[in-house]
C-alpha positions as CSV (number, residue, x, y, z in Angstrom):
1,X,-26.8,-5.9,24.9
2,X,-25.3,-7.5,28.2
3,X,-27.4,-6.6,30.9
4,X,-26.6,-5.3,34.6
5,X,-23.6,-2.8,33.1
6,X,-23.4,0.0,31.2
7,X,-21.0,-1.2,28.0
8,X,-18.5,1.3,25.5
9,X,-17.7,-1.2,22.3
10,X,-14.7,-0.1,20.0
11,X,-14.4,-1.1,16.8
12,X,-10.2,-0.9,16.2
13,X,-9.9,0.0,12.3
14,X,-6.2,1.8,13.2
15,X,-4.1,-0.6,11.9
16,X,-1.7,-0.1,8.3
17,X,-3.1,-3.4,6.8
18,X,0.4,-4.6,5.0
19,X,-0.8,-7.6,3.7
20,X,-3.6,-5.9,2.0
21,X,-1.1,-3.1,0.5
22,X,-2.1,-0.4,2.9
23,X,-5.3,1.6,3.1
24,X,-8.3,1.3,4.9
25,X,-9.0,-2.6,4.9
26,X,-12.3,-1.8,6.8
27,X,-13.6,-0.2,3.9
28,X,-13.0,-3.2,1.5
29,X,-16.2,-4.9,0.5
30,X,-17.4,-8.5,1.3
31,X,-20.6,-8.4,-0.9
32,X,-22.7,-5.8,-0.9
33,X,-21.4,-4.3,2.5
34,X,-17.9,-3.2,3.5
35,X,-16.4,-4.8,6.6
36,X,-16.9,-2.1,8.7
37,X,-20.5,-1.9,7.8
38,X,-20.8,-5.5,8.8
39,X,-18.7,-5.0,11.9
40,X,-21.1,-1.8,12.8
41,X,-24.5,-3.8,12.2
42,X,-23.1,-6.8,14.6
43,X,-21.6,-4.6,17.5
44,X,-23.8,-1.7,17.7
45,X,-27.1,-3.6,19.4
46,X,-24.3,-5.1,21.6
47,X,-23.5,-2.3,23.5
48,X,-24.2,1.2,24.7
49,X,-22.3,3.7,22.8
50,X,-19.9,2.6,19.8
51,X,-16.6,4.3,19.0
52,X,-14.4,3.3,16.0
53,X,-10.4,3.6,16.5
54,X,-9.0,4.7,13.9
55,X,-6.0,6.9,12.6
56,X,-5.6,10.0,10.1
57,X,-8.2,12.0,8.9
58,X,-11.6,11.0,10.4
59,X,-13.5,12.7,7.7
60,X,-13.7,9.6,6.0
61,X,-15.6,7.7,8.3
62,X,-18.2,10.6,8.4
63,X,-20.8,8.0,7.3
64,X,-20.4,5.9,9.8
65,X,-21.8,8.6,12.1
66,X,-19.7,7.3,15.1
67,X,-17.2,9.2,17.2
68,X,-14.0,8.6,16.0
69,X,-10.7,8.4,18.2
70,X,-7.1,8.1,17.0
71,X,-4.7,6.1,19.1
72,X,-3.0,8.6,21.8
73,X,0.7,6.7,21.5
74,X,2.0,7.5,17.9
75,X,3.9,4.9,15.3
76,X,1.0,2.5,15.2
77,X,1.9,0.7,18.5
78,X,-1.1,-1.7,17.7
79,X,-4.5,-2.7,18.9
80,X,-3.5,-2.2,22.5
81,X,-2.6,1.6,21.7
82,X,-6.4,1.8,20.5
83,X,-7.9,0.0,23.3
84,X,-5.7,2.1,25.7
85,X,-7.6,5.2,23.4
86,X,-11.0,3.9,23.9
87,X,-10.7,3.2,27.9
88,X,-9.2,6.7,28.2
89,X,-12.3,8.4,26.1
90,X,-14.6,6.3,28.2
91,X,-13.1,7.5,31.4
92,X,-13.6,11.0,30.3
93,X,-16.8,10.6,28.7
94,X,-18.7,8.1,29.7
95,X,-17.9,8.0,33.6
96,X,-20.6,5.5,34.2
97,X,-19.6,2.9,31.9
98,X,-16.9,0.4,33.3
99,X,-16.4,-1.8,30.8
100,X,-15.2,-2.0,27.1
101,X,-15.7,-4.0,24.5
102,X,-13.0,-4.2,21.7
103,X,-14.1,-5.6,18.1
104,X,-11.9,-6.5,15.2
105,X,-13.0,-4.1,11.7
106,X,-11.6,-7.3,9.3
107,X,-13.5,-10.3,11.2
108,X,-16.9,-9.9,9.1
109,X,-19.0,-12.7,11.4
110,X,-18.1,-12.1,14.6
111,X,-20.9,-13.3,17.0
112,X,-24.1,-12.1,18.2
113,X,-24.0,-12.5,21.4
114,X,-20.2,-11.7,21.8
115,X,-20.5,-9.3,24.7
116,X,-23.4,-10.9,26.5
117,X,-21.3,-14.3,27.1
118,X,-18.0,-12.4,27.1
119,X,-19.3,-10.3,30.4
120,X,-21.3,-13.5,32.3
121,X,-17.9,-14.6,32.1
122,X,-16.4,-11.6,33.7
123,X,-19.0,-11.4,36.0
124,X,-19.0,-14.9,37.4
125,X,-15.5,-15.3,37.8
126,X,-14.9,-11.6,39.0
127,X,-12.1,-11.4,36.2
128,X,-11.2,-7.9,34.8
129,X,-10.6,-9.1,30.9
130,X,-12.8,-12.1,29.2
131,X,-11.6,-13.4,26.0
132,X,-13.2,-14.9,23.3
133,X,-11.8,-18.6,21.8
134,X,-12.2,-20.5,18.6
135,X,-10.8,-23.7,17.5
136,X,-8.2,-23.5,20.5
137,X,-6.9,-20.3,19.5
138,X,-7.3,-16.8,21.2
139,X,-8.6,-14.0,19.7
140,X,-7.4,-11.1,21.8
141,X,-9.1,-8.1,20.1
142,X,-12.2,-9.3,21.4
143,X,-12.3,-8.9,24.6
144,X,-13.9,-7.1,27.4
145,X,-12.3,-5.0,29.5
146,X,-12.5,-3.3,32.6
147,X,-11.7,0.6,33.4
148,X,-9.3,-0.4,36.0
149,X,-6.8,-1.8,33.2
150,X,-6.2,1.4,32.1
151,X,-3.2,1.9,34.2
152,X,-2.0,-0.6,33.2
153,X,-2.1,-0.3,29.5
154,X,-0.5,3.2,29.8
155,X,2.4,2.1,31.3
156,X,2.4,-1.0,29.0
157,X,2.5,1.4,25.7
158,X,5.0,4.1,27.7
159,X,7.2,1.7,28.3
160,X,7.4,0.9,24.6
161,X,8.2,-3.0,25.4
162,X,5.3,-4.1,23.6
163,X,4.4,-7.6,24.5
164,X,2.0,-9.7,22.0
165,X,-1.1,-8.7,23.1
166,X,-2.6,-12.3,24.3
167,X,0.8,-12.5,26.2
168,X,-0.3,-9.2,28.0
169,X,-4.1,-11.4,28.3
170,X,-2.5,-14.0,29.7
171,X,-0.7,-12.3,32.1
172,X,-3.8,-10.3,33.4
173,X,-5.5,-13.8,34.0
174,X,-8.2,-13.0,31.4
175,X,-11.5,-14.8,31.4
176,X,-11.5,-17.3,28.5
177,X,-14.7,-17.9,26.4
178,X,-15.1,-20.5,23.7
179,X,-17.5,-20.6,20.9
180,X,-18.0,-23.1,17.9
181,X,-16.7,-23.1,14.4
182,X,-19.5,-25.1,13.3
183,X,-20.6,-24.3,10.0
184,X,-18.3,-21.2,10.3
185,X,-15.8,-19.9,12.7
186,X,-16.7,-16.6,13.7
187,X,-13.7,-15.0,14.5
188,X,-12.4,-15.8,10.5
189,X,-10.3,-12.3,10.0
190,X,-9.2,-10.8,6.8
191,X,-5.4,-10.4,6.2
192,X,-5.3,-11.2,2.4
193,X,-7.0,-10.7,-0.6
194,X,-7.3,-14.8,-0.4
195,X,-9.0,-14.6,2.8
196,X,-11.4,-11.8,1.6
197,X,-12.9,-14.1,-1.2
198,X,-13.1,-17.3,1.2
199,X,-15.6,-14.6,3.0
200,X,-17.3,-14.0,0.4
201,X,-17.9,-17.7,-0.4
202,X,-19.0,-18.1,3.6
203,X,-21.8,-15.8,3.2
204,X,-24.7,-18.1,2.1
205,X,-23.8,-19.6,5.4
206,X,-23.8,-16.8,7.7
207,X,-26.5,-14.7,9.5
């Protein structure tokens, strides 16, 4: 867990997963866990309380025994509609806590020490958002953020303009952190029932 702060992660699982023909995707299997269980067992040592985003009846996520939050915004806005969520329930709920941690539900290897680096970064360059980076690409659902975007985000999501959310990054000046690919590339997501049987295959290779 990141020291020096007091940390809120969200795991966003409130998306309608198209490619997959709709449904949960989190609760799809890649072995013998599904990819929210993996998502659960990488983020939860990582920070200080976990929430899961997620829309529709939260009965069946009872399992999971975290506190479940739909987005506010109707329609599905996207994963800035359940960061905007998680920042508000923090501010309510956690009034210590100042930052956030967002986490992808389909991104079965996402790393270890994701929030540690991702918050040195924030705190040596006094940025409000850090980033994480793969291969040259940006992976904007994880990402810490601070309380003080929350503003922000509102009147992002009232507006109903929704920019691209690493547009919206980029705009903030986020804090960009890079990680290796080597032997697998941490941030690999799952959009297709192709990509969900590479994972598999990765496993042997993962920790």
């Amino acid at each position: 867990m990141a020291s020096q702060a007091s940390i809120t992660g969200v795991i966003l699982a409130g998306g309608l997963a198209r490619r997959m023909g709709g449904g949960d995707k989190c609760l799809l299997p890649v072995g013998d866990k599904s990819l929210l269980t993996r998502s659960i067992e990488r983020s939860r040592d990582q920070v200080d309380d976990l929430l899961l985003n997620a829309n529709g009846n939260a009965l069946r996520f009872a399992r999971t025994k975290l506190t479940v939050i739909p987005d506010i915004y109707p329609d599905n806005p996207g994963p800035m509609a359940g960061i905007h969520a998680a920042l508000q329930w923090m501010a309510t709920h956690r009034p210590d806590s100042q930052w956030l941690a967002s986490f992808a539900c389909d991104t079965p290897f996402f790393p270890h020490d994701l929030v540690a680096r991702l918050y040195e970064a924030v705190d040596d360059q006094e940025h409000k958002i850090a980033v994480a980076i793969s291969n040259g690409r940006l992976h904007p659902v994880f990402a810490l953020w601070h309380i003080s975007l929350l503003p922000a985000l509102e009147a992002t999501l009232a507006s109903r303009k929704m920019p691209r959310l690493q547009h919206w990054l980029g705009n903030q000046g986020a804090a960009e952190v890079t990680w290796d690919t080597t032997p697998v590339d941490p941030f690999l997501n799952i959009n297709t029932p192709q990509d969900l049987y590479q994972a598999v295959d990765l496993l042997p290779q993962v920790d």
